[in-house]
N, C-alpha and C positions, 0 to 999 in steps of 0.2 A: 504494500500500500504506500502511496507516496501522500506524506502529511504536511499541511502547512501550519509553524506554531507563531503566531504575530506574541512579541514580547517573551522571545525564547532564549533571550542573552540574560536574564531577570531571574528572581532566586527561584521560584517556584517552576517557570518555566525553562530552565535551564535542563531542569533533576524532570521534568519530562520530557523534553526531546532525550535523554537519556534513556528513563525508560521505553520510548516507543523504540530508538536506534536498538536496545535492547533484545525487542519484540518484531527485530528484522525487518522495520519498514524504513523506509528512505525517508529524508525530515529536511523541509528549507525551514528556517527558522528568520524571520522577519522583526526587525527592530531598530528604532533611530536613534538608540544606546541611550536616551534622556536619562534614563535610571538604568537601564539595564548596562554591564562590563562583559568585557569580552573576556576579560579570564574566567568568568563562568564556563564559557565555552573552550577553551585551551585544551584545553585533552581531547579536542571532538576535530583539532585543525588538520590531522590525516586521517580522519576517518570521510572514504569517498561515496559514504550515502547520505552525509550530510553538507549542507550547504548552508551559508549565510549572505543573506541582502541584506542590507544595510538599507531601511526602507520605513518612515512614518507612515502607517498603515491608514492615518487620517485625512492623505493624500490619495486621489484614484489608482491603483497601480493592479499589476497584473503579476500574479508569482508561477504562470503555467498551469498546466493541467495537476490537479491533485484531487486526491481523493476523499480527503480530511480536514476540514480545518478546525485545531485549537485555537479561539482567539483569548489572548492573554493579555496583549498588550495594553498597559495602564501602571502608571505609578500606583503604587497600593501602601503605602507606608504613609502616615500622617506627616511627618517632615514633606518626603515628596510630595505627596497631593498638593498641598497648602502652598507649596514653593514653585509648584508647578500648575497653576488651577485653570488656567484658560484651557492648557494641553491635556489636563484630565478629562475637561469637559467636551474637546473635540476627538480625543481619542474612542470615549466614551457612546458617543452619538454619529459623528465624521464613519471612525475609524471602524465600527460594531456593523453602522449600513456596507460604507465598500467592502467587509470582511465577508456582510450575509450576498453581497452582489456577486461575491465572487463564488460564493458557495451554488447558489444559483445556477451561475452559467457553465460551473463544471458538474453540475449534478454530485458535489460534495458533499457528505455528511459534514453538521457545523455544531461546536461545542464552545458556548459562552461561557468564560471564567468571571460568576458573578462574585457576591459578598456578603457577608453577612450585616456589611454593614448596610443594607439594605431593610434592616429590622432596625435601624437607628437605634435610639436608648428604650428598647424594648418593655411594651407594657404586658407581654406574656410570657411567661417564663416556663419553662426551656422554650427555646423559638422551634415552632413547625413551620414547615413552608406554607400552611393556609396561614398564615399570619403577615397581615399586609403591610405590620411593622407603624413606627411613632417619628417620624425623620421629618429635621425643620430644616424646611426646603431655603431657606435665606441664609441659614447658621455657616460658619467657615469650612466645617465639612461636607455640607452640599456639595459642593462639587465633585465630590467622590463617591456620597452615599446615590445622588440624583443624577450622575453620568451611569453606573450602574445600574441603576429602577428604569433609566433610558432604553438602557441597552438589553434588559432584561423582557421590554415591551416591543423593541423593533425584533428579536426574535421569535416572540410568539407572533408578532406580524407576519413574518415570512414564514414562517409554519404556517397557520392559517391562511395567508392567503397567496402564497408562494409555491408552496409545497415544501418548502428546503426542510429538508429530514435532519431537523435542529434538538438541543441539549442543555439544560443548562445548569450550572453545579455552581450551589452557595460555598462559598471557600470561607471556614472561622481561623480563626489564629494559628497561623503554622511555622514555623520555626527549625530549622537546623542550621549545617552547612551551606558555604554562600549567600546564607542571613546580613546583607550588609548590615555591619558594627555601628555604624549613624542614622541608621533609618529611623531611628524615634522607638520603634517596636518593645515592648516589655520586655523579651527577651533578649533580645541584642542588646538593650541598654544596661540590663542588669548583667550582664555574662558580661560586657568591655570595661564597666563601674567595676566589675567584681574582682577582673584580671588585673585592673592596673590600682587596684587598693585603695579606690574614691568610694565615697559613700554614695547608697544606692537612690535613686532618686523615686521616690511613691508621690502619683499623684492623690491629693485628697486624703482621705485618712485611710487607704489601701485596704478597706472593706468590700471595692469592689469587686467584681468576680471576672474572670475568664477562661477562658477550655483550650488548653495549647495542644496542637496536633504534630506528631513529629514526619516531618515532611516525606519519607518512602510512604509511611500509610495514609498521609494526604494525595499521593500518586496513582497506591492503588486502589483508592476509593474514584479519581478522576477515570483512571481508563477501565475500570470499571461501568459506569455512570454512561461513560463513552460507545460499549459494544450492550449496551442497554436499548430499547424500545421506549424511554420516557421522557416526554417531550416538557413537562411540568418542571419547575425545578427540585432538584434535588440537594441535602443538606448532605455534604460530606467538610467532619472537624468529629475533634476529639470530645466526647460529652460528660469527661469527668470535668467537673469545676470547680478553680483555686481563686482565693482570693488572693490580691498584688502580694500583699504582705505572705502568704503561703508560697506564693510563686519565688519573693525575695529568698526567702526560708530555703527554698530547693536550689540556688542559685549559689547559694553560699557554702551550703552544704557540699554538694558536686563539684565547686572550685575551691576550698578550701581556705576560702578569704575569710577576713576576719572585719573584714567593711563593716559599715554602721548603714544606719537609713536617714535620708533627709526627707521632711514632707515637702510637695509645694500644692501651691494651691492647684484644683480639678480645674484640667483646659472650658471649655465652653462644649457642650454639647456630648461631653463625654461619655458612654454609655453606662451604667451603673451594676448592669448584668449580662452576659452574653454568656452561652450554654447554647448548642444544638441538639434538638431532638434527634437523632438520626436513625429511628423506628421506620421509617420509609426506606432507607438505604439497607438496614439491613435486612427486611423483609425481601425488597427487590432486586439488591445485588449479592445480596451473603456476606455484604463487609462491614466492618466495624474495626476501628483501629486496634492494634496488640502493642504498641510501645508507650509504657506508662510515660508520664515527664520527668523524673529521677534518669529513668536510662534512658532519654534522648536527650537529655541534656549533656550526658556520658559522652554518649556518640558526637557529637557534639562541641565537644570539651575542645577538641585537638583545632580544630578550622578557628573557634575563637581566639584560642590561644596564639595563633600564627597570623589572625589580622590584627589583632593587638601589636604584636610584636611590630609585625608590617610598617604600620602606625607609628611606632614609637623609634622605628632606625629611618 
């Protein structure tokens, strides 16, 4: 199968064009590097079933005959969004329609990497996907929660009235290797606070909750999801849930700092609880994640330790 992955230089979709080159199919991988780095991709520059364009997907462009497309491309880290908000918003809307046009005129199967943050600061807890979510469309993270609800709705457009045999998978909190060390993410901040012996930064009084997924069983929940029949979307992330200060705890623990915590005050719009139900996924795919957050943070340990490092020579 030959796959197109748009934002496949980027953490998550990097660790999938991996598994598909894995799974023997051919992969161009599409991105105009904004967030995404090309040493994510350094180990894939002789391998010749893969290919890289160097391509904003929010522009019309044409990647050839394929048979798949992943579309991923978007900043997804709260740093990036907010730093990049115009291009959230056209990668999101722009970038979602020429991604579904092109699925269209190859008779492509198309699979949108939506978000959880599409449940904004959720007034049902754990989020199902019949839950149409609480998101203030004006707030500084509109442009990332409301470029995905965007993109979430030109998909089922072209399902419904396209035919394009589309997909769409809510992504919660996911973390490992290739996690860039600045993106803002809870993880990344606490694991580069923790290596280089700063105290750990909790926003608000770290009461509030999240579900970290360790990124292979974020993968095999996507291509999962992907060789699926379900056009609705689907919740794939990890459904145990830590609060900040729990998540601090495991952070410290696994790298063996000896950091303190600093509080600061909770951003705007901050979500208070995030948890995915994912009773849908594993009734309809059999999955359900198997790496707890102690040992992926483990796995883990080494790639932080060497961007730290990075960092610091």
């Amino acid at each position: 199968m030959h796959v197109l992955v748009t934002g496949g230089a980027g953490f998550l979709g990097s660790h999938l064009c991996d598994a598909l080159l894995a799974e023997g199919h051919s992969v161009v991988c599409a991105d105009n590097l904004l967030t995404g780095r090309m040493e994510n991709l350094a180990h894939l520059q002789h391998e010749p079933r893969f290919k890289f364009l160097e391509q904003d997907v929010s522009r019309p462009f044409d990647a050839g005959k394929v048979d798949y497309i992943f579309h991923f491309a978007s900043p997804a880290s709260p740093v990036d969004y907010l730093e990049h908000a115009i291009e959230t918003l056209q990668v999101g809307s722009l970038g979602s329609l020429n991604c579904l046009e092109l699925a269209q005129k190859y008779g492509a199967r198309f699979l949108l990497a939506s978000t959880s943050e599409c449940y904004g600061d959720p007034l049902e807890h754990p989020q199902k996907e019949t839950y149409w979510g609480h998101v203030n469309p004006v707030g500084p993270r509109s442009v990332y929660d409301e470029s995905k609800r965007f993109a979430e709705a030109a998909t089922m457009a072209y399902y419904r009235h396209r035919r394009v045999d589309t997909r769409i998978v809510r992504i919660f909190n996911t973390y490992g290797p290739r996690l860039q060390i600045s993106d803002g993410r809870v993880i990344s901040n606490f694991m580069k606070q923790a290596l280089r012996g700063e105290a750990l930064t909790v926003y608000g009084d770290g009461s509030q909750t999240r579900s970290f997924c360790y990124v292979s069983d974020e993968v095999a929940g996507i291509l999962a999801l992907s060789k699926s029949d379900e056009h609705e979307p689907t919740n794939i992330g990890n459904p145990v849930e830590f609060t900040i200060l729990e998540c601090a705890e495991a952070v410290l623990e696994v790298t063996g700092s000896s950091s303190k915590l600093r509080f600061e005050p909770l951003p705007q719009d901050d979500p208070r609880q995030r948890r995915p139900d994912i009773s849908k996924a594993k009734h309809l795919l059999g999955w359900e994640p198997t790496i707890d957050l102690r040992s992926g943070l483990r796995l883990s340990l080494d790639y932080f330790k060497s961007a730290v490092q990075a960092r610091l020579s």
